[in-house]
N, C-alpha and C positions, 0 to 999 in steps of 0.2 A: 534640476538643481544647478545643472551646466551655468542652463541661460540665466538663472538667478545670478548666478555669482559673477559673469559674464558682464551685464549691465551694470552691476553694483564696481565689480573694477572701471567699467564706462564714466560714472560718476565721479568714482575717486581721481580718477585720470584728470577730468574736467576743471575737476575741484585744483586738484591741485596745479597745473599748466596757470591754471588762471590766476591761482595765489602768486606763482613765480609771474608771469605777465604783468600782475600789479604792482609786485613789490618784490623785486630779487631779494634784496637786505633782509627782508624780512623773514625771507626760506629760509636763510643761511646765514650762519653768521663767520665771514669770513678768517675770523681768530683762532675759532674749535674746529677747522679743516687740518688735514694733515699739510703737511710743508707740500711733500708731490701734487697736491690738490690746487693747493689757490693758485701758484700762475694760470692751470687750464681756468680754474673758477673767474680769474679775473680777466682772462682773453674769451670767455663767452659772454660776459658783462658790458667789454668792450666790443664785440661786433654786433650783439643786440642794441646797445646804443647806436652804434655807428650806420647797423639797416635800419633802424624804427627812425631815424632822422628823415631817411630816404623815401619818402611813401610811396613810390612805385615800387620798392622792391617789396617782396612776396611777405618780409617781415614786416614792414613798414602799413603795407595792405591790411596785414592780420590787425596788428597794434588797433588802427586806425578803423577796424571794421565794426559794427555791430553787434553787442551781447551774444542776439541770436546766428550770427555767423558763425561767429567766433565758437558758437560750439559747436555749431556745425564742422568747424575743420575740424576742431581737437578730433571729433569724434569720430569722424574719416580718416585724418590722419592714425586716433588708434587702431581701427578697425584694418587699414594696412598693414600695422604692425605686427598686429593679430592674425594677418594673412600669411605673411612671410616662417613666423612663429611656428603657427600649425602646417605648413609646407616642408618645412626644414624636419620640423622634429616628426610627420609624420613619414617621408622618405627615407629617414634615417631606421626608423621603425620596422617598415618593411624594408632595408635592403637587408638588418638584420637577421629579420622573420625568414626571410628568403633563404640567407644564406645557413641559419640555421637548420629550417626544413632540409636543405641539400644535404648538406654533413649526416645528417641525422637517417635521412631517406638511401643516403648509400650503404649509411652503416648496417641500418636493417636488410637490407637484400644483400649484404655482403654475409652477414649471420646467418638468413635462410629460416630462422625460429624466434619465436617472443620467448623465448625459456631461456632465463637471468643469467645461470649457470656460471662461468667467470669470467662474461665478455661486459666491456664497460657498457653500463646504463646508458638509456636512449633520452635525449632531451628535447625540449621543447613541443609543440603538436606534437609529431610522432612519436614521442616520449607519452605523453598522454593515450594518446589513440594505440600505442602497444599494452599499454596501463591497463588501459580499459578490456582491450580485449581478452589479457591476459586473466584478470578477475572475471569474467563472465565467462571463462573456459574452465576456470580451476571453481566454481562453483555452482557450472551443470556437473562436473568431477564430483563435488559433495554429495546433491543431491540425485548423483545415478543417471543423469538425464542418459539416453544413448541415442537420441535425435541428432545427426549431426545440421538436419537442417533447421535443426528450429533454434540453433548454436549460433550457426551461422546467422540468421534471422536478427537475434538481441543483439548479435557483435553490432551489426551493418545500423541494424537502428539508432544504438550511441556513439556509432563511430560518427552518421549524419547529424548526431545533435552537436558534437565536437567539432566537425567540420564548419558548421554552421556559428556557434556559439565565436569560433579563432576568428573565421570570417567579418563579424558586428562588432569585435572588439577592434579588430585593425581601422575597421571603417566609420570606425568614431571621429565626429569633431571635421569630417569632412562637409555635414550638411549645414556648418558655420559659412565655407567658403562658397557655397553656393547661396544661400543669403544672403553676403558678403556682396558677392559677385551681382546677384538681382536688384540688394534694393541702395548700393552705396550711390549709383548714376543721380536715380532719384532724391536722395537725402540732399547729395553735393543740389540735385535743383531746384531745391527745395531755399536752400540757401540764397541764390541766384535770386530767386524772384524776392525775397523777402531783400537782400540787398538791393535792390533795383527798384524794389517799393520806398525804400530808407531813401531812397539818390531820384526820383521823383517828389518826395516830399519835400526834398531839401530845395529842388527847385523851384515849388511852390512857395515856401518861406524865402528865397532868398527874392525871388521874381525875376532869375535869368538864368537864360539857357544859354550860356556862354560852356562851350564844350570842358575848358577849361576848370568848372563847377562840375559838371557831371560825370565826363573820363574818373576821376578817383573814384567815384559811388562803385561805377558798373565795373570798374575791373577788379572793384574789392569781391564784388558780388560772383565775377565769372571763376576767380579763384578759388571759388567751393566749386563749380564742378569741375573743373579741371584738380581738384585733390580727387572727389568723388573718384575721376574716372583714374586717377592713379591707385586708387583702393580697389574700384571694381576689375579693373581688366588685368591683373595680376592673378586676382581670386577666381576667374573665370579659368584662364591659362593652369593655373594649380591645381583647381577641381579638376579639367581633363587628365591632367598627366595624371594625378591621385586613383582617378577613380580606372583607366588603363592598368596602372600597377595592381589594383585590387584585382582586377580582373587575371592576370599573371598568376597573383597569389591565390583565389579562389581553383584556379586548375593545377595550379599547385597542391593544395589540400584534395581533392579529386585523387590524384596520382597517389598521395602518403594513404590514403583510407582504402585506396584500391590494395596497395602495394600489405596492410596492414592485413587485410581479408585473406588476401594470396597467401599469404603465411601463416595464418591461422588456419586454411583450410589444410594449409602441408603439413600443420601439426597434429590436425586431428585427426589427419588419413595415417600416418604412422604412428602413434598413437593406439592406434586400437585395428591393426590388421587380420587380427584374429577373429574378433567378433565378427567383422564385414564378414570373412574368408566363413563362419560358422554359420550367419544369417543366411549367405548366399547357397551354403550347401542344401540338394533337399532333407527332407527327415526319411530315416531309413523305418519300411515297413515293421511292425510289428511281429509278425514270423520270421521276417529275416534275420531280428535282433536276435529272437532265440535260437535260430540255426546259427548265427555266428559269435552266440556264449558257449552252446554245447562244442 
C-alpha cells in the first residue's frame, strides 16, 4: 500500500511541476493569494523567467530539455526530497524512541517490581513489555499455575514477539532509501542516454556537428545524472547512519526485555517463598506423624 500511494504521489508531483513549467498563470491566479504571498509569488516568476532565458543554466537546461527528461528529473528530484523527508522524520523517531526507552528502563530498575501499586505507570516498549508480563503473571495466578518456569517461558516468548514487532515498526520506510540509493544513478542514466539520443538526432536533421548544436543536447542530458546522483548518494549516506541507529535501538530493547524478566523473576520468587520453602522440605514419614500428634 506504501508503494501504491508512493508512486501515485510520483505522478501527481509530475503532473503537477509540469502544469506549473507550462503555465505559472494558470496554477495560480495571482489576485486570490494572500498580500504576504504575491511579492514571493512574483519574485519566483521573475527568476524563472530570468534562468529559462539562460539555457545553460540548470533551469534553462530543464525548460529546454525533453518530455522524457523532464520527468526524469522531476522524478529524481522528488525522490531526493523523499530522502531527506524519511531521514529527518525517521531520526527524530528514534532519538525519541531512545530516549523514551531510557527514562522508562531507569524508572523500572529504580522500582525493582511490575506491581502498579502507586508508582507512575511505565511508557512506551517498556511500558508494554511490563504490560505484558504483568498479565501473564496475574493469570498463571488465576489459573493456579505453580510452574515458575513455564512463567517464565510465556513472559520471554511475548516479550520476543514485542521486541521484535517495536524493532519492524522503527525500521519502516528505510528499504525506500535503499531503493532510492540503488536504482536513482540508473533512472538519472537513463535520462542521459535518451537526451543524448534526442542531441544525435538533432544533428542528423540539422547536418552539422558544430559543437555549438550539440553542447545544449548533451549537457541537458548529463543533468539527469548528476540529479540522479544528488538523489542517490544522500539515500546511500542515510540508509547507513539509519540502519547503525537501528542497530543501537535493537540492543537496546535486548537490555528493557532482559531488564523486564529480571523483575518478573524477583517477583515471583518473593511472591511465593513459602511454597518453594514447603516443596523443598522432605515429607515427614508416616510413623513419625503419628509419634508427633500423640
Amino acid at each position: 500500500m506504501k508503494r501504491i500511494l508512493l508512486i501515485l504521489a510520483v505522478f501527481a508531483a509530475l503532473f503537477a511541476t509540469r502544469a506549473v513549467a507550462a503555465d505559472l498563470s494558470a496554477f495560480a491566479d495571482p489576485q486570490q493569494l494572500p498580500a504576504w504571498a504575491k511579492p514571493m509569488y512574483f519574485d519566483i516568476l521573475t527568476w524563472l523567467d530570468e534562468n529559462s532565458q539562460d539555457h545553460m543554466s540548470p533551469v534553462g537546461m530543464f525548460m529546454a530539455a525533453d518530455w522524457v527528461v523532464k520527468g526524469v528529473m522531476l522524478s529524481l528530484a522528488f525522490a531526493s526530497v523523499v530522502t531527506w523527508v524519511i531521514f529527518i522524520g525517521k531520526m527524530a523517531s528514534l532519538m525519541l524512541a531512545r530516549l523514551s526507552m531510557t527514562l522508562n528502563y531507569r524508572r523500572l530498575d529504580k522500582l525493582a517490581t511490575l506491581s502498579l501499586g502507586d508508582q507512575p505507570r511505565l511508557r512506551g516498549v517498556v511500558g508494554r513489555m511490563a504490560k505484558a508480563a504483568r498479565k501473564e503473571r496475574d493469570a498463571s495466578e488465576t489459573v493456579k499455575a505453580t510452574n515458575v518456569g513455564g512463567i517464565k517461558e510465556r513472559v520471554s516468548a511475548v516479550l520476543v514477539r514485542i521486541e521484535a514487532g517495536s524493532a519492524r515498526r522503527m525500521s519502516s520506510g528505510t528499504s525506500i532509501l535503499a531503493n532510492i540509493g540503488s536504482t536513482a544513478p540508473f533512472v538519472g542514466l537513463f535520462g542521459t542516454v535518451w537526451g543524448i539520443m534526442n542531441s544525435f538526432i538533432s544533428i542528423a536533421e540539422s547536418q552539422t556537428t558544430n559543437l555549438a548544436v550539440v553542447a545544449p543536447g548533451i549537457a541537458e542530458a548529463l543533468l539527469a545524472t548528476a540529479i540522479g546522483l544528488v538523489a542517490a548518494i544522500p539515500a546511500v549516506i542515510f540508509y547507513n547512519v539509519i540502519t547503525r541507529s537501528l542497530s543501537g535501538y535493537k540492543v537496546m530493547l535486548g537490555d528493557a526485555s532482559s531488564l523486564v524478566e529480571r523483575t518478573l523473576s524477583r517477583d515471583l520468587d518473593s511472591a511465593a517463598p513459602a511454597v518453594q520453602q514447603t516443596q523443598s522440605e522432605p515429607a515427614m514419614p508416616h510413623n513419625a506423624a503419628i509419634t508427633a500428634a500423640e
